[in-house]
C-alpha positions as CSV (number, residue, x, y, z in Angstrom):
1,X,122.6,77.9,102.7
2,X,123.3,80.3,105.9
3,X,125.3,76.9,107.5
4,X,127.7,77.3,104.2
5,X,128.4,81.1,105.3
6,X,129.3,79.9,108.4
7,X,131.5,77.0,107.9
8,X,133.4,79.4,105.8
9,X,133.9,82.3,108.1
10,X,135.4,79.4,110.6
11,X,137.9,78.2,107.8
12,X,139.3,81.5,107.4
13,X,139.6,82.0,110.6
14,X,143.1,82.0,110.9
15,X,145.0,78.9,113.7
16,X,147.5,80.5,115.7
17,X,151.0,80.9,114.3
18,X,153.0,78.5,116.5
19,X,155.7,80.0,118.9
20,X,158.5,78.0,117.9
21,X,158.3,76.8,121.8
22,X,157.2,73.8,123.8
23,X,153.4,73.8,124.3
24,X,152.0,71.9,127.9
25,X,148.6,71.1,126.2
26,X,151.6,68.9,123.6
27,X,152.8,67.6,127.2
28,X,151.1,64.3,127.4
29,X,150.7,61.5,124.2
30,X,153.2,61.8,121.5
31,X,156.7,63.7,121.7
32,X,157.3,63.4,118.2
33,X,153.9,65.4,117.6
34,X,154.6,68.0,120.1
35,X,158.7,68.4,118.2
36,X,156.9,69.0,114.9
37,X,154.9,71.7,116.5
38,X,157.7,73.5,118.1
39,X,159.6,73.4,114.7
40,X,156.5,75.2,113.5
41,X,156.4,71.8,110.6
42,X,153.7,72.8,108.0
43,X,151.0,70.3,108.8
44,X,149.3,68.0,106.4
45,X,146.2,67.2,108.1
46,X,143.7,69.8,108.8
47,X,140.3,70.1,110.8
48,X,137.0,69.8,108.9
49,X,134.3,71.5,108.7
50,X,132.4,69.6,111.8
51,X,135.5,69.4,114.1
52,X,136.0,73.3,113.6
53,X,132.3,73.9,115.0
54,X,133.2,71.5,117.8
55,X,136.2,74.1,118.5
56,X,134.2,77.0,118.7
57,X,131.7,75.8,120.6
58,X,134.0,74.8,123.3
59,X,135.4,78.8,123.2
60,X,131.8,80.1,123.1
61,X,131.6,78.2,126.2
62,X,134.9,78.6,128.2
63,X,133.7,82.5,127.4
64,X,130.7,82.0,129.2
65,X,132.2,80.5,131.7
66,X,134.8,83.0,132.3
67,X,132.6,86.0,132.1
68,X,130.1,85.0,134.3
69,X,133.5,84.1,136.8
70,X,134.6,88.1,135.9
71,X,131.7,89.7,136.8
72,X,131.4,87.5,140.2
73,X,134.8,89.3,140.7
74,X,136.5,85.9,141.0
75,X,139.0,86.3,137.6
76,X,142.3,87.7,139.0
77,X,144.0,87.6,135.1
78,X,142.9,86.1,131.6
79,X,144.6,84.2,129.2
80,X,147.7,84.9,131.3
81,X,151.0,83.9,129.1
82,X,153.6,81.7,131.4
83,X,156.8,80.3,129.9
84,X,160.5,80.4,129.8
85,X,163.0,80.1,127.0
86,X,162.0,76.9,125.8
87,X,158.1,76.6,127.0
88,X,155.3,78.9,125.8
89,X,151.5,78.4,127.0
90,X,148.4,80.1,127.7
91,X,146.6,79.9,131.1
92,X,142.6,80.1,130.9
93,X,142.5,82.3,134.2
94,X,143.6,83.0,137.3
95,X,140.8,82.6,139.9
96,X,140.7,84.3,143.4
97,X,138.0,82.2,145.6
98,X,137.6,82.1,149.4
99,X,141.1,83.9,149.9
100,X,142.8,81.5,147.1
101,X,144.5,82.1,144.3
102,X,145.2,79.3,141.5
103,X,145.2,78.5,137.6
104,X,141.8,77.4,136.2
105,X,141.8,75.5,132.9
106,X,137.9,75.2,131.0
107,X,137.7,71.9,129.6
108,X,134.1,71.6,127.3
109,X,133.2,68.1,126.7
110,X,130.1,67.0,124.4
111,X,127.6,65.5,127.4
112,X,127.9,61.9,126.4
113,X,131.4,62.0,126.8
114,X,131.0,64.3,129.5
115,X,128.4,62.1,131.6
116,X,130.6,58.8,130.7
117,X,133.6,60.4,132.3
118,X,132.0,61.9,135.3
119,X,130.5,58.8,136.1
120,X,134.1,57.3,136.2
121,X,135.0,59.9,138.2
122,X,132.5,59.3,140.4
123,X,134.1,55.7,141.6
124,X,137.2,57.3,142.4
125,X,141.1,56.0,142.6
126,X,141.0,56.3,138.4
127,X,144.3,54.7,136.9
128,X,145.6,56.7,133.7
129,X,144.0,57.4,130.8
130,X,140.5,56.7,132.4
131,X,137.8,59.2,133.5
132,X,138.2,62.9,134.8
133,X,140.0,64.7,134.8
134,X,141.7,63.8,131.8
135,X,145.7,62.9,131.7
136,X,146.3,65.7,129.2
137,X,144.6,68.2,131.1
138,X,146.6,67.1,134.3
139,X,149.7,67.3,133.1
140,X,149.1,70.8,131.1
141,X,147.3,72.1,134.2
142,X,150.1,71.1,136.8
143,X,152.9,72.5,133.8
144,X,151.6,76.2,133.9
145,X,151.8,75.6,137.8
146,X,155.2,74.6,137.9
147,X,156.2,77.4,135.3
148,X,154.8,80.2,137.0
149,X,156.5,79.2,139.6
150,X,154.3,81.7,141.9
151,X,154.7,80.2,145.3
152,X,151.5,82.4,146.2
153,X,149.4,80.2,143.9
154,X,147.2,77.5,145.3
155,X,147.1,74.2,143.1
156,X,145.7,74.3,140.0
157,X,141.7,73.4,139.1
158,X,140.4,72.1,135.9
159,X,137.0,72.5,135.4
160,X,134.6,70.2,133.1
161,X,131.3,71.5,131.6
162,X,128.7,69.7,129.2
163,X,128.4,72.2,126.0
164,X,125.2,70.5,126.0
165,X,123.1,71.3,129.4
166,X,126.2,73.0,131.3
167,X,126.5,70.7,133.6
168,X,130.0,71.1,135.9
169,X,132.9,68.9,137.5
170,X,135.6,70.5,139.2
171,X,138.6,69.0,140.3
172,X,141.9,70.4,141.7
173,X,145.5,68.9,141.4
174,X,148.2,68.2,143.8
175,X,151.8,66.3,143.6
176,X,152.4,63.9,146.6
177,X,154.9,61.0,146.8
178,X,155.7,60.6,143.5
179,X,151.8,60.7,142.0
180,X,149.8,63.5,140.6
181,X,146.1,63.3,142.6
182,X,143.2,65.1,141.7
183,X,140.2,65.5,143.9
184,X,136.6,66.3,142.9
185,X,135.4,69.1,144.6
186,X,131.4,68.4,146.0
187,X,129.4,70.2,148.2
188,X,130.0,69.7,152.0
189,X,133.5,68.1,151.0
190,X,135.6,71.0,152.2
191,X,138.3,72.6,150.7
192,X,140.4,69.5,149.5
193,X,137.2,67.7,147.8
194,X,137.3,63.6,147.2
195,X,140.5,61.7,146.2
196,X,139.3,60.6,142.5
197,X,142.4,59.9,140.5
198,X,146.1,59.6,141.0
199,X,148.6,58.8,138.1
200,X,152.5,58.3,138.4
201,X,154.2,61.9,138.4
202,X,156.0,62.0,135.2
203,X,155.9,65.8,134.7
204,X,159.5,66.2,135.0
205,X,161.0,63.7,132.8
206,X,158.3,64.8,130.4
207,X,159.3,68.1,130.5
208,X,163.6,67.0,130.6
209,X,162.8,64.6,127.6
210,X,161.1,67.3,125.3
211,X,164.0,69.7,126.1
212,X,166.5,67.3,125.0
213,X,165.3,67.4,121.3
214,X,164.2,70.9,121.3
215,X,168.4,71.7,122.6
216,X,169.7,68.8,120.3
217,X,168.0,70.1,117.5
218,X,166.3,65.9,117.3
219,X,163.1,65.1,116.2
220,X,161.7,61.8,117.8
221,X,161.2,58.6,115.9
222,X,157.7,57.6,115.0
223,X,156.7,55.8,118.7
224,X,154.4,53.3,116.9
225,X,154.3,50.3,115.2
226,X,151.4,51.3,112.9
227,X,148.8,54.5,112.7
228,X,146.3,52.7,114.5
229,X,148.5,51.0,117.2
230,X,147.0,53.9,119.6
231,X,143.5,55.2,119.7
232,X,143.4,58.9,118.4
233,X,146.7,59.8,118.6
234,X,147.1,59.3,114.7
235,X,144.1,58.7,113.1
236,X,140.2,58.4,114.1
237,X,138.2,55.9,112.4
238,X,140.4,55.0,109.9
239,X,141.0,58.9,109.0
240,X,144.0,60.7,110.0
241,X,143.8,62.8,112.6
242,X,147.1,64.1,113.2
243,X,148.3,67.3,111.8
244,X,151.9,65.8,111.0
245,X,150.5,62.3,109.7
246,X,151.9,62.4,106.6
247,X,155.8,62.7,108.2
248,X,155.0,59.8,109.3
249,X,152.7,57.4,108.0
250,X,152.7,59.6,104.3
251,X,156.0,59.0,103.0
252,X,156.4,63.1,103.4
253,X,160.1,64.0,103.7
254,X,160.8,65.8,107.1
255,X,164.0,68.8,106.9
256,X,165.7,67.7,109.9
């Protein structure tokens, strides 16, 4: 079957070698997760067939998104490294739009999920871990902010699209008294958009606490009672989901 060709080309498709740094996409849910990565731990778990499709279908569309972008003449720089000795990421682009400059992040959601969440969005003053823009994204956003340290740079936009009918939400980040906010930008809004979400700023002691293992040489203990104490983080319907599962919940050895 012509679906078994492809299936295959994606599996040998090689992931990327980690850095042997801190990633801020590992930024938000579990530390001991985003140590393993850093220590470049060989993983147990790895994507299936379906999951890998979902993968390229969200680059297929971020490079959609950022070509058409490039040829409007808004792209400034893609796939921009940022870092320091300790932190190593990737920034989707840097976007130049009525005489700003700032980080975009493409975030491609399936539309159910996608329509769900912007609906959320929609009723504004989200607490964490509900609707867009996603915690993850906010703190990984808002982390290649801070570490470019550009003071030149506007804040930083995440934009949602539906791999299904392309539908678009954009939102753009700010820090203010102790919260990160994000407002969703809609037309006749203005610059600044509508407050939709503001979570406690924890981007800093995130940051600190990840540091302190990565310079102590310490992995973090397992932060759960059980694999399915926390939605997704470990497994997904009763299937592990984590690349490092077994370290945990597996009985594999770890070489501290």
């Amino acid at each position: 079957m012509l679906s078994d060709w492809i299936d295959r080309a994606l599996a040998e498709e090689e992931d990327r070698e980690p850095s042997g740094k801190l990633a801020p996409s590992y930024l938000y849910g579990c530390e001991r997760r985003a140590i393993l990565r850093q220590r470049k731990t060989p993983p147990t778990v790895f994507p299936d067939a379906r999951t890998r499709r979902v993968f390229t279908m969200g680059d297929i569309v971020e490079k959609f998104v950022l070509d058409t972008l490039e040829m409007k003449g808004l792209i400034v720089g893609r796939a921009v490294p940022v870092g320091n000795d300790l932190w190593q990421g990737l920034i989707d682009a840097i976007v130049k739009e009525n005489g700003l400059t700032f980080i975009l992040e493409v975030k491609s959601v399936h539309s159910k999920a996608f329509w769900h969440s912007a609906k959320e969005a929609r009723n504004g003053y989200l607490s964490l871990g509900q609707g867009m823009p996603y915690d993850s994204h906010i703190y990984q956003a808002s982390a290649y902010h801070l570490l470019r340290g550009d003071p030149d740079l506007a804040n930083p936009h995440i934009l949602y699209i539906s791999k299904d009918d392309l539908a678009m939400e954009e939102f753009v980040l700010g820090r203010q008294q102790g919260l990160i906010v994000a407002w969703r930008m809609v037309p006749g809004a203005g610059d600044v958009g509508i407050l939709t979400k503001r979570i406690p700023d924890e981007l800093s002691e995130r940051m600190a606490r990840l540091e302190y293992y990565v310079t102590k040489g310490e992995i973090p203990p397992i932060p759960f009672a059980r694999p399915d104490e926390h939605p997704f983080l470990c497994q997904k319907q009763k299937e592990p989901s984590c690349p490092y599962y077994h370290y945990c919940w597996g009985g594999k050895n770890l070489e501290l």
